[in-house]
C-alpha positions in Angstrom: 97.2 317.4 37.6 100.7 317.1 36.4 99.5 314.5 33.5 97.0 317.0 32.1 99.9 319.7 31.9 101.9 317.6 30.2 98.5 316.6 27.6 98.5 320.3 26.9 102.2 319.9 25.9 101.4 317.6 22.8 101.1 319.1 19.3 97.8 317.6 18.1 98.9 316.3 14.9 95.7 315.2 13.9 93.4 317.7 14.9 95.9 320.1 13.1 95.6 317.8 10.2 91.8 317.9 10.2 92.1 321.7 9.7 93.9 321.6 6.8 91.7 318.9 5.2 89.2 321.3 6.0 90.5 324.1 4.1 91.6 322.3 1.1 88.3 320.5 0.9 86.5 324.0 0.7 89.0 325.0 -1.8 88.1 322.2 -4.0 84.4 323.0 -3.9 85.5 326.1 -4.9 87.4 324.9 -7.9 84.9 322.7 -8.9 82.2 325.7 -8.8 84.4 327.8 -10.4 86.2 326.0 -13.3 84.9 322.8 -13.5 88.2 321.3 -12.0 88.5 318.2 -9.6 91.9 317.7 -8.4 93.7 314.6 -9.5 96.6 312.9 -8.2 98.1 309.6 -9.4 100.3 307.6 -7.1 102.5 304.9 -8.6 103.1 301.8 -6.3 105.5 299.2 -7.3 105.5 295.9 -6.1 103.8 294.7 -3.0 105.8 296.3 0.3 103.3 296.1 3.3 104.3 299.5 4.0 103.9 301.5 1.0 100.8 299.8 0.8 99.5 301.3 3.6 100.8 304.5 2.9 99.3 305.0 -0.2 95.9 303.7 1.4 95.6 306.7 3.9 96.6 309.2 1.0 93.8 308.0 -0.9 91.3 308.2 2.0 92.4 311.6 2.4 91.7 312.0 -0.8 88.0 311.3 -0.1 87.9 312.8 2.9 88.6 316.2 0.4 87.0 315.9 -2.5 90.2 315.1 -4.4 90.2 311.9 -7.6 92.7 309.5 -6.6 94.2 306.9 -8.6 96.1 303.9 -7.7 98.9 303.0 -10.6 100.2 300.1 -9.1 102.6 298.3 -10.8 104.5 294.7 -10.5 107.8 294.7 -8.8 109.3 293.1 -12.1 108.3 296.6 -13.5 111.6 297.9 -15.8 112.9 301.6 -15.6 111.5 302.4 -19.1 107.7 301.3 -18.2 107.9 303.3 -15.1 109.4 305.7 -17.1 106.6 305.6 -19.6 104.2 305.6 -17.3 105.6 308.8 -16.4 105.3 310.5 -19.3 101.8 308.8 -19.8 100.4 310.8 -16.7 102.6 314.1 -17.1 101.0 314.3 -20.1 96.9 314.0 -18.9 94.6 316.8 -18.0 93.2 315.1 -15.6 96.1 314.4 -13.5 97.1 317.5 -11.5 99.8 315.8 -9.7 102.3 312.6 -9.6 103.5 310.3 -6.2 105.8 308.2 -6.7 105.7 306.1 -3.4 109.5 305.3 -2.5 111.0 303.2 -1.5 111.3 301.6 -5.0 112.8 298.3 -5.6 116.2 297.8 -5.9 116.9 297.6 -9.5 115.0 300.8 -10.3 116.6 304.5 -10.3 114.5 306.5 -8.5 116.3 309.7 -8.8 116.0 309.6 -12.8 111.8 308.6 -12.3 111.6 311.9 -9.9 113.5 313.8 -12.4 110.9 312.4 -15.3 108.1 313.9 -13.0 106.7 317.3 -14.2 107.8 319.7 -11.9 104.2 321.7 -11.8 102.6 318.0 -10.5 105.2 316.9 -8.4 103.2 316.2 -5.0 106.2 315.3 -2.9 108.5 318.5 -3.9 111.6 316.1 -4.7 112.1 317.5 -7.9 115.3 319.2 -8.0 113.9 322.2 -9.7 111.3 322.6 -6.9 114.1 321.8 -4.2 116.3 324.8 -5.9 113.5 327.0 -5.2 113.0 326.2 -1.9 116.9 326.8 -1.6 116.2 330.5 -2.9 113.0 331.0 -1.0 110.2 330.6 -3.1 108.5 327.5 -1.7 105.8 326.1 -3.9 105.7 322.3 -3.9 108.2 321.2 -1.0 108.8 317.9 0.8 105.6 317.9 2.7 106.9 316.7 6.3 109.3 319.7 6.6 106.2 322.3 5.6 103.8 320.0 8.0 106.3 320.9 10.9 106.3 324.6 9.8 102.5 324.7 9.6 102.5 323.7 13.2 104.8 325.7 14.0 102.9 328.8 12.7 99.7 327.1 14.0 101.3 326.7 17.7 102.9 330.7 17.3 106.6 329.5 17.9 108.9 332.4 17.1 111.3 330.6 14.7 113.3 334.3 13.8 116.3 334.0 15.7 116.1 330.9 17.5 118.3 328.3 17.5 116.8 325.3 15.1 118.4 321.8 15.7 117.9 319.5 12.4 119.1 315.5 13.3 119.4 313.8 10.2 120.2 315.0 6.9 117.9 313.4 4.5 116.5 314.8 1.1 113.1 314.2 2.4 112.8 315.8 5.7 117.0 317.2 6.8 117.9 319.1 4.4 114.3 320.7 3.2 113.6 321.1 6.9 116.9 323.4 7.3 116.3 325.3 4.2 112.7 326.4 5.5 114.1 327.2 9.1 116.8 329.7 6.9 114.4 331.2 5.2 112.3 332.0 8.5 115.6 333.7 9.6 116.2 331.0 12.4 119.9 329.9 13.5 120.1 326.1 12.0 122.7 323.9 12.9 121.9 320.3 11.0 123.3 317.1 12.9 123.7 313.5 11.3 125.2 310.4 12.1 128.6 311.9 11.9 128.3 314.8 13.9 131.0 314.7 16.8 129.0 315.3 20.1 125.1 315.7 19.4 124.2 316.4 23.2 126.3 319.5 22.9 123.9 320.7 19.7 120.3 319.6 20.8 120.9 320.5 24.6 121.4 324.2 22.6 118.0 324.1 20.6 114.7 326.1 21.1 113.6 324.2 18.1 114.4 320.4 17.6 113.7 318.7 14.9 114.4 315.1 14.5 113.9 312.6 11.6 116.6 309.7 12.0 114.6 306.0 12.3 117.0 305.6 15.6 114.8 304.4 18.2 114.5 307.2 21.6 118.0 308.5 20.3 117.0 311.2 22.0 117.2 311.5 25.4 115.7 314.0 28.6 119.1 315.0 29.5 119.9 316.1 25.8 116.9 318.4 25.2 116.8 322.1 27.1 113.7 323.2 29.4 111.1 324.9 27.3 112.4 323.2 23.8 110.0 322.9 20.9 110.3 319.4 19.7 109.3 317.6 16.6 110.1 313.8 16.5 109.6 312.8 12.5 111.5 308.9 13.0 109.7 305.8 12.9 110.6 302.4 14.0 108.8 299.8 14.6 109.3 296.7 16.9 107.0 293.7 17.9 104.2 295.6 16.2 104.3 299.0 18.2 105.6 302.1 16.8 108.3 304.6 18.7 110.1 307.9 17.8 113.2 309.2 18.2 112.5 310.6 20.6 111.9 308.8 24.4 108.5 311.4 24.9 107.2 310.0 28.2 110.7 311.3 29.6 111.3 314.0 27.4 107.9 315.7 27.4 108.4 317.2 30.9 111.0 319.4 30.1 109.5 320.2 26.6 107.1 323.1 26.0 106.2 321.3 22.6 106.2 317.8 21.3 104.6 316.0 18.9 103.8 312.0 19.7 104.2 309.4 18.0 102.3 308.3 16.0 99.9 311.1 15.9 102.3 313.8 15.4 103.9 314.7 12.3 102.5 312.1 10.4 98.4 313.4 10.0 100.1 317.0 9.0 102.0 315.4 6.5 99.2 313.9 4.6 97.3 317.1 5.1 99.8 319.0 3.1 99.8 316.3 0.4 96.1 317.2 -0.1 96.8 320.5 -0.2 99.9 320.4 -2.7 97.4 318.6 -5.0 95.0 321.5 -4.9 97.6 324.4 -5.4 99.3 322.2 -8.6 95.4 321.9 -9.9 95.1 325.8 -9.2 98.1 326.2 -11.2 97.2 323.8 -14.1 
């Protein structure tokens, strides 16, 4: 009996997911019937990294799975900055290309913060771009990091009151820290945003309705740093001997949790979901 109560705790990242996808693929029938438009995103691969690999393989399944044109640009590792730079411009500049991923990490000798800035803000899929991050900052959020609005989607999905509550952010990345705060702020939530440097985490996650945690430290967090009834979102992945954990320890943690999301199955699916659904609101803008 107990097991099944704590099943009922787990965010169902995927059948959230599926929802989405559901959405945005009606939406893109709808484009289609309406102005003749199929979504197109590009993502640019370079080199051969098992992982971004993979990654870019489920965004294009979603892709089908929606209804939206994918195309692979994948590109050597001995690629120099000004080819990918040119093969920037190349697909900023096509009708047929509603939006751009650049799948990170890149290899070493590449700057990947001048090929995000090359990006046309209006088809930037992943909402790096600083001009898309400065709106977020000032609350109008149009193309953001889609992990952070994959967490608030579920959030809204689940009906957790953010106004007011106290929001715990560990980690302070450009992908999922700093975006995740700004969205908490602008949902009037108390945000206090830990990283490897903050004196005393226990004090600040024993404190949070909402936890959010996206570090790549295996089960950093433990049951005796969370509060009863917490709302938990584990975005960290590492993997050992071919199994995948969080940061989170969830078979402990999820009996003191009202929310969590698993791992994998969590965060992930939603974060894909949003992808498809960035592509179809930068083709609805085109």
């Amino acid at each position: 009996m107990e097991e099944e109560n704590y099943d009922s705790r787990k965010i169902d990242g995927k059948s959230l997911s599926g929802k989405v996808e559901e959405q945005v693929r009606q939406g893109v029938v709808q484009l289609k019937a309406e102005k003749g438009i199929t979504p197109g995103l590009a993502t640019i691969l370079i080199g051969e990294d098992p992982a971004s690999r993979m990654y870019v393989r489920l965004k294009h399944k979603a892709c089908e799975r929606v209804g939206i044109h994918a195309e692979d640009q994948n590109m050597p590792a001995s690629t120099t900055q000004e080819e990918l730079m040119q093969r920037i411009r190349e697909l900023n500049s096509r009708d047929d290309i509603h939006a751009i991923l650049l799948q990170l990490p890149l290899p070493a000798h590449l700057d990947d913060k001048a090929a995000m800035l090359a990006i046309d803000p209006a088809k930037d899929a992943d909402g790096f771009h600083p001009y898309n991050m400065g709106k977020l900052l000032i609350g109008e959020e149009g193309l953001v990091p889609c992990t952070p609005k994959g967490v608030i989607r579920a959030l809204e999905e689940y009906k957790v009151a953010i106004q007011g509550r106290h929001a715990v952010v560990v980690g302070h990345s450009n992908v999922v820290g700093k975006p995740m705060a700004a969205m908490l702020i602008n949902r009037n939530a108390t945000v206090s945003v830990c990283h490897v440097f903050t004196d005393d985490l226990k004090k600040y996650t024993l404190d949070a309705d909402i936890l959010v945690v996206g570090t790549g430290v295996k089960h950093l967090i433990k049951e005796d740093m969370v509060k009863e009834g917490a709302v938990i979102f584990d975005v960290g992945i590492t993997e050992e001997n071919g199994k995948v954990y969080g940061d989170v320890d969830f078979d402990n943690v999820v009996r003191k949790a009202s929310l969590i999301t698993p791992v994998p199955g969590g965060v992930g699916p939603m974060t894909i979901a949003i992808l498809m659904e960035h592509v179809l609101m930068a083709a609805k803008g085109a």
